[in-house]
C-alpha positions in Angstrom: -63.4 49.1 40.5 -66.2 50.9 42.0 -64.8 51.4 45.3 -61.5 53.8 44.0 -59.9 54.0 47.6 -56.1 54.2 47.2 -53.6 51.3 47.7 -56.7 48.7 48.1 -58.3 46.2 45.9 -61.0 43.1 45.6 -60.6 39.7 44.3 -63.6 37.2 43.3 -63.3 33.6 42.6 -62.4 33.1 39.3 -65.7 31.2 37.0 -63.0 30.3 34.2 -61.0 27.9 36.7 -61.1 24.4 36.2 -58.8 21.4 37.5 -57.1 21.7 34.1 -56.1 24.8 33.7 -53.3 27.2 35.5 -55.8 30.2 35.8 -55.6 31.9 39.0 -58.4 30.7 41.6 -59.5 34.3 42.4 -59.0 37.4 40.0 -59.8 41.7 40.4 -58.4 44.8 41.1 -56.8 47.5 42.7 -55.7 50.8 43.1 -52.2 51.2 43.8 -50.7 54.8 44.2 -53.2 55.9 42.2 -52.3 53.3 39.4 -55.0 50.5 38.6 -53.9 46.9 38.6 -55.1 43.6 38.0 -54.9 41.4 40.3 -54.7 37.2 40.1 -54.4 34.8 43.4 -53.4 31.2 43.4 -54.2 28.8 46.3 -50.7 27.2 47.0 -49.8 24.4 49.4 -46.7 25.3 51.9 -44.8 23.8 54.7 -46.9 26.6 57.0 -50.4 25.7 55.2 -52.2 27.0 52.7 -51.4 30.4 51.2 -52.0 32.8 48.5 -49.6 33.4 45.2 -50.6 37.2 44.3 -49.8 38.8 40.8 -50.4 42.2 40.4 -50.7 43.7 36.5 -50.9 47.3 35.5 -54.4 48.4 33.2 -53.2 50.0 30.1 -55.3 51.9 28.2 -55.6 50.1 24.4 -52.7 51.9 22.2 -54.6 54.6 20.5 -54.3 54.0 16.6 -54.1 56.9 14.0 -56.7 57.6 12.2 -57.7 56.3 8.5 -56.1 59.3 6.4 -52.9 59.1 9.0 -52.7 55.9 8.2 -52.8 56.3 4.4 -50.4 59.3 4.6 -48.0 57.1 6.2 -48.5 53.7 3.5 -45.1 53.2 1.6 -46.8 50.6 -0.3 -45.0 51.3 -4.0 -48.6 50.8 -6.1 
């Protein structure tokens, strides 16, 4: 997110959407106590009108692998 202001966020409307799938209508992110999240909206149908579904996911950073020789150190393949 560009705009890093704490416990805010921005959705778009989501390009991947189609009638026949269950991806959210609008996708983004926030910053949440200082945590970033993504964020995925539905369009729902109530007995009030229409209203928003929000999902809210934490960003992980990708699981750092070991390196190449860590990884051979730790091989208990028996050949």
């Amino acid at each position: 997110m560009t705009d890093k202001r704490d416990n805010s966020g921005i959705i778009y409307k989501n390009p991947d959407k189609t009638p026949d799938n269950k991806f959210p209508e609008y996708k983004g992110e926030a910053t949440i106590d200082g945590k970033d999240y993504w964020i995925s909206a539905w369009v729902k149908d109530g007995a009030k009108g229409k209203f928003f579904s929000i999902a809210y996911k934490a960003k992980q950073a990708p699981a750092k692998q070991p390196a190449f020789e860590d990884r051979l150190a730790d091989d208990q393949t028996p050949f």
